[in-house]
N, CA, C and O atoms as a Tripos MOL2 file, in Angstrom:
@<TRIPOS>MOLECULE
protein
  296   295    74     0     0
PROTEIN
NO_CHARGES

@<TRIPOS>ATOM
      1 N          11.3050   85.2440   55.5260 N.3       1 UNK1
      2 CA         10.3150   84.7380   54.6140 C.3       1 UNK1
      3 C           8.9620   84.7710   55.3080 C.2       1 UNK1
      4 O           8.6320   84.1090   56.2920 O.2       1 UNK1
      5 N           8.2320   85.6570   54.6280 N.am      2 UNK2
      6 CA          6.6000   85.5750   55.8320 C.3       2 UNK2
      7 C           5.4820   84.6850   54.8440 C.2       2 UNK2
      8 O           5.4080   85.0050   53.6570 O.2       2 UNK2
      9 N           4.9640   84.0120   55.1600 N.am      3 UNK3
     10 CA          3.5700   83.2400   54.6780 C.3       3 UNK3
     11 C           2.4260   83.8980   54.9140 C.2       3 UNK3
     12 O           2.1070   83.9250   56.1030 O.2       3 UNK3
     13 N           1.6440   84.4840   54.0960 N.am      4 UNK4
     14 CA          0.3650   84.8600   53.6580 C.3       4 UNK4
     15 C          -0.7600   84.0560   54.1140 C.2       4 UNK4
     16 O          -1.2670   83.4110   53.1970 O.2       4 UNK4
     17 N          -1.3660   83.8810   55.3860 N.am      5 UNK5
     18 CA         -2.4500   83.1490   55.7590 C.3       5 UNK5
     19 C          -3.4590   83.1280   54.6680 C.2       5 UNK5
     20 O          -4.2980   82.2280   54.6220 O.2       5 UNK5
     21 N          -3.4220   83.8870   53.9670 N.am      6 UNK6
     22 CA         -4.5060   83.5290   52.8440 C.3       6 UNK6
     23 C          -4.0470   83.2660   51.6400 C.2       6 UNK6
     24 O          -4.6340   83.7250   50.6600 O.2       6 UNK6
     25 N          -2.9600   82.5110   51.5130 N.am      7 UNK7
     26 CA         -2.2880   82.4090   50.1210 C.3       7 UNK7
     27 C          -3.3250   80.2860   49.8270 C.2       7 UNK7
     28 O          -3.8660   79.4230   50.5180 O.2       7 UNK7
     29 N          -3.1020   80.4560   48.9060 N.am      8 UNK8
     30 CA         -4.5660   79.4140   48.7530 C.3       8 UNK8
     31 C          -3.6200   78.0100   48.7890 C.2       8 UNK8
     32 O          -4.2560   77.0310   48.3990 O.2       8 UNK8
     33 N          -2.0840   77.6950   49.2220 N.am      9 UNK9
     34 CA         -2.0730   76.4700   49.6770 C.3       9 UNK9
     35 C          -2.3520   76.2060   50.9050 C.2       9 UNK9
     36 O          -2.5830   75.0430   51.2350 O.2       9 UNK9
     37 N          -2.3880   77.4100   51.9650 N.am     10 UNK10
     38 CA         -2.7020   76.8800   53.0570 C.3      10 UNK10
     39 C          -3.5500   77.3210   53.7170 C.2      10 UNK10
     40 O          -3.4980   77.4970   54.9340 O.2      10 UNK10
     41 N          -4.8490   77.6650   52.6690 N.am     11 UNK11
     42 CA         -6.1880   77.7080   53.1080 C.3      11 UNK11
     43 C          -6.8270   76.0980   52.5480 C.2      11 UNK11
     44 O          -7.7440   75.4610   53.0670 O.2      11 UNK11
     45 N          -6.0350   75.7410   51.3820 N.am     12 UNK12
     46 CA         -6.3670   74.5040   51.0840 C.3      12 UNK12
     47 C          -5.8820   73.1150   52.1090 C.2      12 UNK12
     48 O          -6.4840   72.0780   52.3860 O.2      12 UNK12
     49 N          -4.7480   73.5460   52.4400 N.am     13 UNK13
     50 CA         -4.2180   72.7560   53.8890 C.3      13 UNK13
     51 C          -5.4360   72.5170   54.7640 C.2      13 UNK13
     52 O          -6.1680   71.5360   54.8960 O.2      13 UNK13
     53 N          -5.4200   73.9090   55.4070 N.am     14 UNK14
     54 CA         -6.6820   74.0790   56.7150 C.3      14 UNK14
     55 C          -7.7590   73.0630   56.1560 C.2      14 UNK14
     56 O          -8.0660   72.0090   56.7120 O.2      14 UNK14
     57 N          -8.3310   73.5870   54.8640 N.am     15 UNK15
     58 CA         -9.8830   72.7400   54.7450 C.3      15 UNK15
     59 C          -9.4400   71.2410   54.7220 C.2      15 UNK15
     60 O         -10.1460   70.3410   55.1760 O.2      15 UNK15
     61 N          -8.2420   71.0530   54.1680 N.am     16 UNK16
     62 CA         -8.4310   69.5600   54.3350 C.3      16 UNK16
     63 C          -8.5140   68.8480   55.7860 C.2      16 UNK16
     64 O          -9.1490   67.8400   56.0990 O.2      16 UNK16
     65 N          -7.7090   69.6490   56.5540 N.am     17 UNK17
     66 CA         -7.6970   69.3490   58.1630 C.3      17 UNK17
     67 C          -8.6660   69.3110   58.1590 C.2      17 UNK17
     68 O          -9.1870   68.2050   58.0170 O.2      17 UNK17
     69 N          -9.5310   70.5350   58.3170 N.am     18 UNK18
     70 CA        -10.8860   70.0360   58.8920 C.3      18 UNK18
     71 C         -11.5990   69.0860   58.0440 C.2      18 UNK18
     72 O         -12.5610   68.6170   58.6520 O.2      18 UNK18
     73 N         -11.4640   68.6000   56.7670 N.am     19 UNK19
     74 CA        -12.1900   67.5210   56.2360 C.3      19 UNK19
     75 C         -11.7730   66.4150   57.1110 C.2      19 UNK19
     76 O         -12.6530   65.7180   57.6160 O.2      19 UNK19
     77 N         -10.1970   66.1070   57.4150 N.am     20 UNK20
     78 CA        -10.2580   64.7870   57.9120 C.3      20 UNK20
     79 C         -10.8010   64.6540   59.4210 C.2      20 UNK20
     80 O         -10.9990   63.5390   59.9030 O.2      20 UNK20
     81 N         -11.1310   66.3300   60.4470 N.am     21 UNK21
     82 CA        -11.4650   65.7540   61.3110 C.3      21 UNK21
     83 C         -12.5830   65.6570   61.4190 C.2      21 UNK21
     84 O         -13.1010   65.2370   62.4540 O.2      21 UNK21
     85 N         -13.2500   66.0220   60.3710 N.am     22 UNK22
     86 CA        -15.2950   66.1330   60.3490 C.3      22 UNK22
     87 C         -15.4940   64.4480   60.1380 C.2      22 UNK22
     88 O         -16.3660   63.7890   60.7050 O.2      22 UNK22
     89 N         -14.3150   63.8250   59.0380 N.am     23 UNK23
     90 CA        -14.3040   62.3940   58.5860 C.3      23 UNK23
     91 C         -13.9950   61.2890   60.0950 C.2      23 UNK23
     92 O         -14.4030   60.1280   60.0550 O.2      23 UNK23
     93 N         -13.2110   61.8530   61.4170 N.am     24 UNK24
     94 CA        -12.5960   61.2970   62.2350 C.3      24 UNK24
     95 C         -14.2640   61.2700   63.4830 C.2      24 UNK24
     96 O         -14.8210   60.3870   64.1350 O.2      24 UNK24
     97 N         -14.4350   62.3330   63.3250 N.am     25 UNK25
     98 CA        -15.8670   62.6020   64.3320 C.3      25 UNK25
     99 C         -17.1900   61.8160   63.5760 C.2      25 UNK25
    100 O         -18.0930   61.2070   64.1500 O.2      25 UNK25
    101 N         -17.0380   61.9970   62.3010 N.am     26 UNK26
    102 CA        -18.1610   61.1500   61.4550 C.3      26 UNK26
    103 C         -17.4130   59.3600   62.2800 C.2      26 UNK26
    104 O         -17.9410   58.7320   63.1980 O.2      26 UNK26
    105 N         -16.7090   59.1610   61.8780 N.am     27 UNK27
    106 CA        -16.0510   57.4650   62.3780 C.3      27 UNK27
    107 C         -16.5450   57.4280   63.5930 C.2      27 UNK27
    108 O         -17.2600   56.4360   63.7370 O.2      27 UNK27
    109 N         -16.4600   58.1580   64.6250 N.am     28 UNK28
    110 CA        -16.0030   57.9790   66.2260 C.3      28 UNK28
    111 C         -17.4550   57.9900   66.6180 C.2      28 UNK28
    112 O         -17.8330   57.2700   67.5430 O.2      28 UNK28
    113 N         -18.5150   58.9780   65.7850 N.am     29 UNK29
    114 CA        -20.0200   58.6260   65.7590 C.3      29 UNK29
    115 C         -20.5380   57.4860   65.5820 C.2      29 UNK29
    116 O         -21.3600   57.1060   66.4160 O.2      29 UNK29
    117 N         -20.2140   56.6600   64.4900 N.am     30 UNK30
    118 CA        -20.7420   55.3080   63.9670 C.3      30 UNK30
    119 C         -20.1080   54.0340   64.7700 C.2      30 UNK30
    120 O         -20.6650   52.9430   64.8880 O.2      30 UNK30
    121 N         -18.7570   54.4130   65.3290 N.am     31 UNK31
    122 CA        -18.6890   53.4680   66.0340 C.3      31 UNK31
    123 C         -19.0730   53.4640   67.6830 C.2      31 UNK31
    124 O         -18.6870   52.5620   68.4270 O.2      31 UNK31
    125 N         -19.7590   54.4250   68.0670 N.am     32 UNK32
    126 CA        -20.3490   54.5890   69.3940 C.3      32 UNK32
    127 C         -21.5040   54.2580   68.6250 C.2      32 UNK32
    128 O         -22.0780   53.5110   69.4160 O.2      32 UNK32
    129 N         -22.2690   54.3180   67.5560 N.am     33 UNK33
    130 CA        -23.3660   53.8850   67.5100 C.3      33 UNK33
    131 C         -23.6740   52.5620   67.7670 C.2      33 UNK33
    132 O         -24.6860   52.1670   68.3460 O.2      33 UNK33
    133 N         -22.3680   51.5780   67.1210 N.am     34 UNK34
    134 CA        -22.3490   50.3420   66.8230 C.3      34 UNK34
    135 C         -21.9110   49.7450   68.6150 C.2      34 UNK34
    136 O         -22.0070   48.5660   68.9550 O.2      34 UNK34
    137 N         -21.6920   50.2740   69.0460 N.am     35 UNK35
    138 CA        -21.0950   49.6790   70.4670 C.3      35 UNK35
    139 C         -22.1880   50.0230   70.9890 C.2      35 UNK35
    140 O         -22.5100   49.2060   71.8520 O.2      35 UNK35
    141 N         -22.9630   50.9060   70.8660 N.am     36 UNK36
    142 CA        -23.9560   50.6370   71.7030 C.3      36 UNK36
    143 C         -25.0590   49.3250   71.3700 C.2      36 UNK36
    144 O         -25.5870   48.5310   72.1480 O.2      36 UNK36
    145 N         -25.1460   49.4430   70.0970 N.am     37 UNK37
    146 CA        -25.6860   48.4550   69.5050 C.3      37 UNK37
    147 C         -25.5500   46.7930   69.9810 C.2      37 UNK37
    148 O         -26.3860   46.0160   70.4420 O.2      37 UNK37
    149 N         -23.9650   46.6200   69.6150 N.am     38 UNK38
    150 CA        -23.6240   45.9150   70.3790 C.3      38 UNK38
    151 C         -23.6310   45.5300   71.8550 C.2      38 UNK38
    152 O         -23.3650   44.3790   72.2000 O.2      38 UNK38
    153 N         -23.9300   46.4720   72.7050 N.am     39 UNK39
    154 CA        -23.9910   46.2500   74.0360 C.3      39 UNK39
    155 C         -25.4640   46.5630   74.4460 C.2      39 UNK39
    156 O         -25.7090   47.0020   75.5700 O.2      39 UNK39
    157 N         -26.3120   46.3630   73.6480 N.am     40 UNK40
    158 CA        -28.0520   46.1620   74.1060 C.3      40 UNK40
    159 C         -27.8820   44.4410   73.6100 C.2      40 UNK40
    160 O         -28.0090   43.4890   74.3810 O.2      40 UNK40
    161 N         -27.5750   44.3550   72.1770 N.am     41 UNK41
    162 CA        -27.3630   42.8880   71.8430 C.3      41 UNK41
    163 C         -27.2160   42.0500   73.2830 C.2      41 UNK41
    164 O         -28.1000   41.4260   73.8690 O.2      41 UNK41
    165 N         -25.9240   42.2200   73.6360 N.am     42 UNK42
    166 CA        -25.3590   41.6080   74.6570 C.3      42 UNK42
    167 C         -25.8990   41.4300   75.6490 C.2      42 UNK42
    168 O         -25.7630   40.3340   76.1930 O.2      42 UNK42
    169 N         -26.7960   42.5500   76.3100 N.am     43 UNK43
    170 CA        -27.6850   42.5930   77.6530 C.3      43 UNK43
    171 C         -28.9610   41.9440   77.0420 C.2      43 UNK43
    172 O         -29.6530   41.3950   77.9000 O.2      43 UNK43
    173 N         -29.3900   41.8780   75.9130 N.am     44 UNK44
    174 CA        -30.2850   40.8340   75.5600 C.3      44 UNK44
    175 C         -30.2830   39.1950   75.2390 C.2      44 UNK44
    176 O         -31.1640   38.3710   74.9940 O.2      44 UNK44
    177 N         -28.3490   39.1430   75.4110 N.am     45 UNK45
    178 CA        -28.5430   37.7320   75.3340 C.3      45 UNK45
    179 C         -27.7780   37.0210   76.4640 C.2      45 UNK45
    180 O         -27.5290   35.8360   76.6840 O.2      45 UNK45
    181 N         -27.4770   38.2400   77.1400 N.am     46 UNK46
    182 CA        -27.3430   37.5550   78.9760 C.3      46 UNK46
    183 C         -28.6990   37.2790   79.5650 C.2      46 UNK46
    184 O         -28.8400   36.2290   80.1910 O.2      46 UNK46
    185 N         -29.8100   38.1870   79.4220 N.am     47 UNK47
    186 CA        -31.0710   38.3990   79.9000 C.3      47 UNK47
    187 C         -31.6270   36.5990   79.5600 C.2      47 UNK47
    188 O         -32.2440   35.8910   80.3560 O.2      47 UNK47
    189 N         -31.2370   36.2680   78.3460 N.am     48 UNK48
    190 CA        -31.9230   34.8510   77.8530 C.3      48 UNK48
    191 C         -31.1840   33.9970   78.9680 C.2      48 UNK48
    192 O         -31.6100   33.4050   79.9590 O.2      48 UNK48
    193 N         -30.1090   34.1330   78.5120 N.am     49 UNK49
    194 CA        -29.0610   33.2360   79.3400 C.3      49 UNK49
    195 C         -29.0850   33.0880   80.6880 C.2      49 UNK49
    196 O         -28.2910   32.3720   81.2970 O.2      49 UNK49
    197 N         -30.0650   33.8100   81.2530 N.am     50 UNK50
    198 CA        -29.7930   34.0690   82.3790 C.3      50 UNK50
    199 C         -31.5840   33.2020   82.7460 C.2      50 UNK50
    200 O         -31.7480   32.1270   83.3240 O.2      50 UNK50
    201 N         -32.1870   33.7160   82.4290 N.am     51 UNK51
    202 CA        -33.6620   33.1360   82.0820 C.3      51 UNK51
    203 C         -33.2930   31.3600   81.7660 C.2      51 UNK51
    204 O         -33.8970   30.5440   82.4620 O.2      51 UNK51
    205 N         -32.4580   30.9320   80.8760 N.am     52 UNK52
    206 CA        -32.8220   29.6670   80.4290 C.3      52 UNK52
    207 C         -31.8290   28.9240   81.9210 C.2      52 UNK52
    208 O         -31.7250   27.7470   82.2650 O.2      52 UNK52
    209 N         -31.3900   29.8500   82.3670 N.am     53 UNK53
    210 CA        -30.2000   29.1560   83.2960 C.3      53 UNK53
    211 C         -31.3380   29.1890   84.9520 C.2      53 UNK53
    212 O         -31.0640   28.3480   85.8080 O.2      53 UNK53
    213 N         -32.4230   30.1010   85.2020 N.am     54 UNK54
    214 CA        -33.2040   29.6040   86.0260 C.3      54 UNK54
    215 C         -34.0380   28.6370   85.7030 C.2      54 UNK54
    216 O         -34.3170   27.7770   86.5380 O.2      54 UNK54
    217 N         -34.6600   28.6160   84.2300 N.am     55 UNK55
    218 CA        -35.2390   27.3960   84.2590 C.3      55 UNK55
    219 C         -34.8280   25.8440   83.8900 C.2      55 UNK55
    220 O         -35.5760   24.9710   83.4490 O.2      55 UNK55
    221 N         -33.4050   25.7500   84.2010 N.am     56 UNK56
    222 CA        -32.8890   24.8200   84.0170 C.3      56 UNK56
    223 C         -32.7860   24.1320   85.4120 C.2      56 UNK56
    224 O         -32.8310   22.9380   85.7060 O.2      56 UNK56
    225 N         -32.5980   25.5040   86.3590 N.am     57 UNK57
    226 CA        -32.4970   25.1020   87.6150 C.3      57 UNK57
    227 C         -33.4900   24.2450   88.3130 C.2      57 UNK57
    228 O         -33.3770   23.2640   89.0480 O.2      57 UNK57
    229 N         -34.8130   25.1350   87.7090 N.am     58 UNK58
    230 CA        -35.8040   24.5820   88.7780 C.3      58 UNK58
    231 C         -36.2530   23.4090   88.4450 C.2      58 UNK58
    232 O         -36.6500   22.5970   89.2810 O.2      58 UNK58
    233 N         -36.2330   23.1540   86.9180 N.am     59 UNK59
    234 CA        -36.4630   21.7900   86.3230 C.3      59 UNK59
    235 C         -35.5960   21.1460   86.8980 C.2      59 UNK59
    236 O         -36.0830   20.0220   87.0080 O.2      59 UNK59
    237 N         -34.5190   21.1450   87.3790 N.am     60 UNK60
    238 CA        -33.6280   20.1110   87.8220 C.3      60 UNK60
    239 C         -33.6460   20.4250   89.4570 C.2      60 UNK60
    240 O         -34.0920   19.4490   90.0620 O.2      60 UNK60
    241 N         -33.4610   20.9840   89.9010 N.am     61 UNK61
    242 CA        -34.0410   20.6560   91.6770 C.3      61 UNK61
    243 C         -35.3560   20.4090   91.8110 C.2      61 UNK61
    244 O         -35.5350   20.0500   92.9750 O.2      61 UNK61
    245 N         -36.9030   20.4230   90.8920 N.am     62 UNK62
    246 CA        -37.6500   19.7120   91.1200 C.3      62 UNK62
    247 C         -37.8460   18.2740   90.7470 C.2      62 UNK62
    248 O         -38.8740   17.7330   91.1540 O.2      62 UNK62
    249 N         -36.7870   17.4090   89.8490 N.am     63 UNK63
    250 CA        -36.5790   16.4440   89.6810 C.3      63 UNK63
    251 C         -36.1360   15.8190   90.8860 C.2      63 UNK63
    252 O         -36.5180   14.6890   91.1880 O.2      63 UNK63
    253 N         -35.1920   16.6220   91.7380 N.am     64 UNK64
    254 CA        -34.1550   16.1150   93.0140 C.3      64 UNK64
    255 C         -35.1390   15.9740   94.0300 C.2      64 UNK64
    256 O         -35.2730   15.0930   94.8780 O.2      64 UNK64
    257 N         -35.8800   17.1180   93.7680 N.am     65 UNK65
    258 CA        -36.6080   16.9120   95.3590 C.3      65 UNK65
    259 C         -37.7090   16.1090   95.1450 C.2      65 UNK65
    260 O         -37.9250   15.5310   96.2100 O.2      65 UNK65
    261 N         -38.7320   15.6880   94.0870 N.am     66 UNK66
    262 CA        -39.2800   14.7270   93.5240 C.3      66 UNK66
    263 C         -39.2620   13.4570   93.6820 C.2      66 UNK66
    264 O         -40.1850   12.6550   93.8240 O.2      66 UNK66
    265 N         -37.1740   13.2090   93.6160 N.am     67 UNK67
    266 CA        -36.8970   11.8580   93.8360 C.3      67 UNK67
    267 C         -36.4480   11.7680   95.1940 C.2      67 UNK67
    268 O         -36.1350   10.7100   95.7400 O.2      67 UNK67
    269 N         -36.4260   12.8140   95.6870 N.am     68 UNK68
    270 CA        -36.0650   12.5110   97.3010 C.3      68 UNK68
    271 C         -37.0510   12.4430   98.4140 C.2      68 UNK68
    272 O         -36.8110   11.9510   99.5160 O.2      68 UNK68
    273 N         -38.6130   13.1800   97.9000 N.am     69 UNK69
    274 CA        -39.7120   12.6970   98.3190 C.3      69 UNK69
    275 C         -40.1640   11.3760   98.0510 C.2      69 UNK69
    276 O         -40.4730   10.6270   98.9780 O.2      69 UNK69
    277 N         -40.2260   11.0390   96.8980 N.am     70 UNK70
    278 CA        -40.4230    9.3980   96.4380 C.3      70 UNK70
    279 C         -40.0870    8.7210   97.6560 C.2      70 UNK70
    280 O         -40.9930    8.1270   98.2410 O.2      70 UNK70
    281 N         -38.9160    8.7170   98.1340 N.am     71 UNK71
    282 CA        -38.1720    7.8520   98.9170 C.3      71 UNK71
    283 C         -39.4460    7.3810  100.0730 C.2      71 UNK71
    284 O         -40.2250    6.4780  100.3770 O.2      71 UNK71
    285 N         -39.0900    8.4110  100.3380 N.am     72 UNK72
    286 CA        -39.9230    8.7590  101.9600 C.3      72 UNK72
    287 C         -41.6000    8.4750  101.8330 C.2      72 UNK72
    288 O         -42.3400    8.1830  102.7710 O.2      72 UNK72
    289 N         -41.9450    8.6270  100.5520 N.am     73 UNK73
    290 CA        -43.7280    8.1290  100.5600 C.3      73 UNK73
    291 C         -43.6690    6.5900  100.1160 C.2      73 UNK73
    292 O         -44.7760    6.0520  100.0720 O.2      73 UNK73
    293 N         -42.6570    5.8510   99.8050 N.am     74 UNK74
    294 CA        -42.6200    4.6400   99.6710 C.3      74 UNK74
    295 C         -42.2220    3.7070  101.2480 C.2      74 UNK74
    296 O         -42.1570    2.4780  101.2380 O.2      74 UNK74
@<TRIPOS>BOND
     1     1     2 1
     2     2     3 1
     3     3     4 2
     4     3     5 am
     5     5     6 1
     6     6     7 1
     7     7     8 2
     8     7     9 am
     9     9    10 1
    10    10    11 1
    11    11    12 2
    12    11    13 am
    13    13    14 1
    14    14    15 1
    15    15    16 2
    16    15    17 am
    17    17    18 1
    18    18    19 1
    19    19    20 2
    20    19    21 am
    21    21    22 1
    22    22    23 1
    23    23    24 2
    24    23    25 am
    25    25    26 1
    26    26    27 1
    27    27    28 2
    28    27    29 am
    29    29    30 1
    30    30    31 1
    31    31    32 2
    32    31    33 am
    33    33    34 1
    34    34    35 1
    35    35    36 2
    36    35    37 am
    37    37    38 1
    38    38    39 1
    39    39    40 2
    40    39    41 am
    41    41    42 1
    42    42    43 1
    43    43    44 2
    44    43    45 am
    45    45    46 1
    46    46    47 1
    47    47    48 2
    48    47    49 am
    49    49    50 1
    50    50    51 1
    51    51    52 2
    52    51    53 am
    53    53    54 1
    54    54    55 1
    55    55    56 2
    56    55    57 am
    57    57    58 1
    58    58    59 1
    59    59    60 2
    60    59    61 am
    61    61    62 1
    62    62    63 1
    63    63    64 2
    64    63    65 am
    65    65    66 1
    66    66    67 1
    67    67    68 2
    68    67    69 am
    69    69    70 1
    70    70    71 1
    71    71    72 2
    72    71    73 am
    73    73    74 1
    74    74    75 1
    75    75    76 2
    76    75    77 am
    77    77    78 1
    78    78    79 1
    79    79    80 2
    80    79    81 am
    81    81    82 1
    82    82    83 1
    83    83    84 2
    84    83    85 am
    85    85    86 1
    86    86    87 1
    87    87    88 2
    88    87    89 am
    89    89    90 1
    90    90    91 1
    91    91    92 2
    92    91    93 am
    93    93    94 1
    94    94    95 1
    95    95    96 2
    96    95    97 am
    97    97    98 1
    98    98    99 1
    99    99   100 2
   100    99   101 am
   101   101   102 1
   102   102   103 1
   103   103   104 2
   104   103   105 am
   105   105   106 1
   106   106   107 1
   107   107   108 2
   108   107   109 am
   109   109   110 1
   110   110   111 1
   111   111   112 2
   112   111   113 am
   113   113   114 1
   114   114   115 1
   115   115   116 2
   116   115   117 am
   117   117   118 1
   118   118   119 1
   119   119   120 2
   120   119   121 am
   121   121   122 1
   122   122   123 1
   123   123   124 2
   124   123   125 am
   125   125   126 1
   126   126   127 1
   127   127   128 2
   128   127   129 am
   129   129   130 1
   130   130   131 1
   131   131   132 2
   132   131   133 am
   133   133   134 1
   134   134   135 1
   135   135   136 2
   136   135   137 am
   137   137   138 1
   138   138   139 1
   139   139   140 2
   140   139   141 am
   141   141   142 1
   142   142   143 1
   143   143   144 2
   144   143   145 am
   145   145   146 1
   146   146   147 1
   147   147   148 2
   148   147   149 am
   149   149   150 1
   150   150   151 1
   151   151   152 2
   152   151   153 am
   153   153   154 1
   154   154   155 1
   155   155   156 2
   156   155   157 am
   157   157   158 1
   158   158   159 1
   159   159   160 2
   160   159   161 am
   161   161   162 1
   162   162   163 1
   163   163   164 2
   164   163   165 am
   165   165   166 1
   166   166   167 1
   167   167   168 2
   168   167   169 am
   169   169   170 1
   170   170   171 1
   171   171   172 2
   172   171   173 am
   173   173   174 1
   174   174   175 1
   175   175   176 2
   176   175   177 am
   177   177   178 1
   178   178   179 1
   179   179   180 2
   180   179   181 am
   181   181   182 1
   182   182   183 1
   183   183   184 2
   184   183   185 am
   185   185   186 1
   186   186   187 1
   187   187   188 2
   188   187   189 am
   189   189   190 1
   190   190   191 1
   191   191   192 2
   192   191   193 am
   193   193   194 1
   194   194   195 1
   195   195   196 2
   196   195   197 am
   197   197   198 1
   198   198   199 1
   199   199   200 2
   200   199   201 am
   201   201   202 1
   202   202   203 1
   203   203   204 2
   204   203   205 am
   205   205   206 1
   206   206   207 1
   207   207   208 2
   208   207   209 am
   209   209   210 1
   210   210   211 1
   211   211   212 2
   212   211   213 am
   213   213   214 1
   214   214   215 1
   215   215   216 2
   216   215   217 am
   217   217   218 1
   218   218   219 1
   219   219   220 2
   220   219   221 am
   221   221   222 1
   222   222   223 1
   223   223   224 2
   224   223   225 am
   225   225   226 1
   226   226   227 1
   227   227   228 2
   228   227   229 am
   229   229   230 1
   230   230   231 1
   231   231   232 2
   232   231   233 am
   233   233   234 1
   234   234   235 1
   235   235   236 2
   236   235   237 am
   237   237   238 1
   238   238   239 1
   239   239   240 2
   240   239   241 am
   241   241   242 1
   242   242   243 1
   243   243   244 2
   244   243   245 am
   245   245   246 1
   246   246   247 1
   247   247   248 2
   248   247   249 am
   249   249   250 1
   250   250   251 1
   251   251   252 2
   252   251   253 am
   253   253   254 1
   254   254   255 1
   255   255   256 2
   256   255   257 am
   257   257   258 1
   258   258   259 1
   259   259   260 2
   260   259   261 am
   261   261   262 1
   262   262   263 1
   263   263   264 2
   264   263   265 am
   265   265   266 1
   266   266   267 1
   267   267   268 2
   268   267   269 am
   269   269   270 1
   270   270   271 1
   271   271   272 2
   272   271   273 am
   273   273   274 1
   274   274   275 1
   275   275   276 2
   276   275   277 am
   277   277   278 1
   278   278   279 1
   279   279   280 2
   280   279   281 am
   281   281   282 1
   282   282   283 1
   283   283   284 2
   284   283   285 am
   285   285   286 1
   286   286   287 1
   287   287   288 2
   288   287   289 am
   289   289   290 1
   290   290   291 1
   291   291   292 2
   292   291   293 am
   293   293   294 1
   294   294   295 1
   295   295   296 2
@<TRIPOS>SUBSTRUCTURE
     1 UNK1         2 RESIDUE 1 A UNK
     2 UNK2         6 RESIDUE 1 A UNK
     3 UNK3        10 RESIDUE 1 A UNK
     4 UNK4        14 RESIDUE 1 A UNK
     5 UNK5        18 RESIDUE 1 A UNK
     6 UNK6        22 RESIDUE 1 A UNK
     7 UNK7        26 RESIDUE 1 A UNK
     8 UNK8        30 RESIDUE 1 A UNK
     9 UNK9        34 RESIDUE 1 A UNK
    10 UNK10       38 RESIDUE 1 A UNK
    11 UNK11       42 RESIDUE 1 A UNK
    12 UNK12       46 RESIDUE 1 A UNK
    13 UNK13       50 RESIDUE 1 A UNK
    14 UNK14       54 RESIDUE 1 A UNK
    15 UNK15       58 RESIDUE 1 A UNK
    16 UNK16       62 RESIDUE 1 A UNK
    17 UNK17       66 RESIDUE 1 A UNK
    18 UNK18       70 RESIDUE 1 A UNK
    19 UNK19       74 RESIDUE 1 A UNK
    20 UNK20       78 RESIDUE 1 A UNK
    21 UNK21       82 RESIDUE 1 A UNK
    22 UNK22       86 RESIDUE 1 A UNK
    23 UNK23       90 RESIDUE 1 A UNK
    24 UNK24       94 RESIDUE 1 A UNK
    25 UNK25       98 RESIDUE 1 A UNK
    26 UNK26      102 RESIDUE 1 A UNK
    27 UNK27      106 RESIDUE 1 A UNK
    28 UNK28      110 RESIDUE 1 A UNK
    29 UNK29      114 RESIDUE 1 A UNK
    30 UNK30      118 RESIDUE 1 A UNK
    31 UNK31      122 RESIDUE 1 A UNK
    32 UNK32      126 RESIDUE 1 A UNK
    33 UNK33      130 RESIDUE 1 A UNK
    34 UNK34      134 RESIDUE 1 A UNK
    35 UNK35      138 RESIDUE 1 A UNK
    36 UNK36      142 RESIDUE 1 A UNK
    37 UNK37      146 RESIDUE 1 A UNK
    38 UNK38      150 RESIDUE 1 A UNK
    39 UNK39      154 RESIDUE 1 A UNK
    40 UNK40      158 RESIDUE 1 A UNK
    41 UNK41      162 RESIDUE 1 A UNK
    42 UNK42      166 RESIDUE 1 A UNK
    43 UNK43      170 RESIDUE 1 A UNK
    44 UNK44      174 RESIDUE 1 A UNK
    45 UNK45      178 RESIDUE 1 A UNK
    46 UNK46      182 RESIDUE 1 A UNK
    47 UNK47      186 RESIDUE 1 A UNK
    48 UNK48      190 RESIDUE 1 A UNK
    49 UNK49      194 RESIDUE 1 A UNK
    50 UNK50      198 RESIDUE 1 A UNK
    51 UNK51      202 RESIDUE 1 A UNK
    52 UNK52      206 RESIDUE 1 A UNK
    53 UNK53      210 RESIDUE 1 A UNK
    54 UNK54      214 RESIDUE 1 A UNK
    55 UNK55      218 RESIDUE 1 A UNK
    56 UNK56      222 RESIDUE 1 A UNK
    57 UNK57      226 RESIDUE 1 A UNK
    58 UNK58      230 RESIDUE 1 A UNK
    59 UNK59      234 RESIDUE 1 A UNK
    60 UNK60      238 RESIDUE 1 A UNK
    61 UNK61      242 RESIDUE 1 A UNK
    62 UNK62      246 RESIDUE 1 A UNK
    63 UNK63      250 RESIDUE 1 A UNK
    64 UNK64      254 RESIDUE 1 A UNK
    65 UNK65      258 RESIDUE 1 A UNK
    66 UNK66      262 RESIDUE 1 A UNK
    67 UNK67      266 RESIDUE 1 A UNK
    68 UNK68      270 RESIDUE 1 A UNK
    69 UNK69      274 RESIDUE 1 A UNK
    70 UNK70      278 RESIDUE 1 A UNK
    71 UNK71      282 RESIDUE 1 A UNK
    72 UNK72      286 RESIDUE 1 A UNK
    73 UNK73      290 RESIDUE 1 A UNK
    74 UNK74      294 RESIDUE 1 A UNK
């Protein structure tokens, strides 16, 4: 039994293959878009986090050393 590469079910086969993998590369695009997306997000809200976490620091070791000078000028 020989099959006709050009008999039109399985030229209609082929195109659908390649529809679903143009549809699989279209997906695999949008979600590297979105992860990147997501991962600037992220480095922008470590960057805060990271910022509000030095100035938490220094506000609070200049309270310490503040009250530990007190001592000593009294």
């Amino acid at each position: 039994m020989n099959f006709d590469p050009h008999d039109d079910y399985y030229i209609k086969k082929e195109l659908d293959r390649e529809e679903k993998l143009d549809r699989m590369r279209m997906m695999a695009g949008l979600m590297e878009f979105f992860g990147v997306v997501a991962g600037v997000f992220a480095i922008f809200l470590l960057i805060v986090l990271i910022v509000s976490l030095c100035n938490w620091l220094y506000r609070d070791l200049s309270g310490v050393f503040s009250a530990m000078f007190s001592i000593f000028k009294n």
